[in-house]
N, C-alpha and C positions, 0 to 999 in steps of 0.2 A: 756768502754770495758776494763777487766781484762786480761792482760799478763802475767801469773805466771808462772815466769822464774827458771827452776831448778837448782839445787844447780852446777850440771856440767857446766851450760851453765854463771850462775854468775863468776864461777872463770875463764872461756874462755875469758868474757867480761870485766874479771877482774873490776867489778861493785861492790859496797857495798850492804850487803842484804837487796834487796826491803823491804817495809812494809809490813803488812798485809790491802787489800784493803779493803774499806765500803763493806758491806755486801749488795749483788746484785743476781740478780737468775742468777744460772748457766749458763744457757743458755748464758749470754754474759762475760763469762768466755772461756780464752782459756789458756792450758797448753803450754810449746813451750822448748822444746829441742834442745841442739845439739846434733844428732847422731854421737855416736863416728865409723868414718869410714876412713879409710885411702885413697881412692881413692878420694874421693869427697868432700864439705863440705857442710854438710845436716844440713837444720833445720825440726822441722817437731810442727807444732801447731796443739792439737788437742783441739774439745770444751770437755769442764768439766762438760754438761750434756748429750749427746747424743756421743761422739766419735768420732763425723765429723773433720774427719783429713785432713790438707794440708801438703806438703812436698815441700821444697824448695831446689833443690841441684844444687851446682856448686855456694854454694854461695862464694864471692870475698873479701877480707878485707873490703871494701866502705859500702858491704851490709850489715854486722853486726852492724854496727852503725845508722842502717835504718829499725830494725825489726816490731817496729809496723806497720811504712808503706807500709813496703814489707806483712804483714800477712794482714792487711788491703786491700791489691790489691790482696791477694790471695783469700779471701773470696769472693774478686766483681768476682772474674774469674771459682771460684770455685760454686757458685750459678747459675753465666749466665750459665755456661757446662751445671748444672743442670735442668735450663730452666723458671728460674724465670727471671720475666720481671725487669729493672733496678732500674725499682721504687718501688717495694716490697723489693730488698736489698739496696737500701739508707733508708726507712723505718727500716731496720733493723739494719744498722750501725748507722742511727741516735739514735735509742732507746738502742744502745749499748752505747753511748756518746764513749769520745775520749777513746782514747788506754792510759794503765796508766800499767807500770810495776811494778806487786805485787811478792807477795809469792805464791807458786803454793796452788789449793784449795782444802785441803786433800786428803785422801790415795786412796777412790774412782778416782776420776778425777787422776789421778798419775796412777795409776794401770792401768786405759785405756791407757791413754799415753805410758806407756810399754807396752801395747799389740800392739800399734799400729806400736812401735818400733820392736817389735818380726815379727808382718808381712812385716814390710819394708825390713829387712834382705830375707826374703824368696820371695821377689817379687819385689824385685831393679833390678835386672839383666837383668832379662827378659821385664820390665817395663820404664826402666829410660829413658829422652829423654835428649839427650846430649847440644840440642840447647838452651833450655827454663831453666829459674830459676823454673818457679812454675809447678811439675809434673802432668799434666795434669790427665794422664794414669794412673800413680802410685797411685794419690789420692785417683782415682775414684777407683778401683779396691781393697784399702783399704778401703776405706767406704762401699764398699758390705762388705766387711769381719767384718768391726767393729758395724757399726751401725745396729738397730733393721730394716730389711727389711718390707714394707709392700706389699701386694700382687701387687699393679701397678709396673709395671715394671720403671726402674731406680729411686723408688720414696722411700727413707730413712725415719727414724722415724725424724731425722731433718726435711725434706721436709713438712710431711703428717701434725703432730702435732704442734713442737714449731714455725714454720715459717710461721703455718697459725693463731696460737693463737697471735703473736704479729705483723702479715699484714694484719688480719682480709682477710684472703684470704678463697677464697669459695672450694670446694674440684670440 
């Protein structure tokens, strides 16, 4: 699995610039930002083929030094909400292999990742839950907005297509 870390989020982590990763289908690509916001400190990973966005806020100095494992626990949390069973997303992270911090994967995937930051500014407020690192509410309420809906109810183009093409999942 691909972490392409932005250029704001390298000099927060003050990290040298990742490489550019093996070439891998998007799908186990993920973009991951810090939101610059003053009240909280927010990361937000979105994937680099469909927009499936997590948002992590309240994160703590300890947690920045723990980002793929925190976006890693975000996607197990983020799928179960969803309602895939535990072994269709260890399938998935397994065929993602480990987390490895790149260069973000072009302007496409980048350009969502902004949109997903333009909806978190418009739906933090009313959204954010003060207890939890990974926004549960927030997430989900961005992924109607970002990803391609299909007509089942709470079921995304992540869910419908690439998560059944690599769990060999039946519809």
């Amino acid at each position: 699995m691909q972490l392409g870390v932005t250029i704001p989020l390298q000099k927060f982590l003050k990290i040298p610039r990742p490489p550019y990763g093996e070439l891998v289908d998007l799908f186990f690509c993920w973009e991951i930002h810090k939101i610059p916001d003053s009240r909280y400190s927010t990361l937000i990973a979105v994937n680099a083929f469909n927009r499936y966005a997590l948002v992590f806020s309240g994160m703590q100095a300890k947690c920045w030094k723990h980002i793929p494992e925190i976006v890693i626990d975000g996607i197990r949390q983020a799928l179960t909400y969803d309602g895939f069973k535990a072994e269709q997303i260890e399938i998935y992270l397994a065929a993602a292999g480990d987390p490895e911090l790149t260069k973000t994967h072009g302007r496409k995937p980048v350009a969502g990742l902004n949109r997903a930051v333009e909806y978190f500014y418009w739906l933090e407020d009313d959204l954010r839950q003060s207890e939890q690192l990974y926004q549960t509410a927030l997430s989900d309420k961005l992924n109607l907005e970002l990803c391609h809906v299909v007509l089942r109810a709470k079921t995304t183009f992540c869910q419908s297509i690439s998560l059944r093409r690599i769990c060999k999942i039946t519809p």
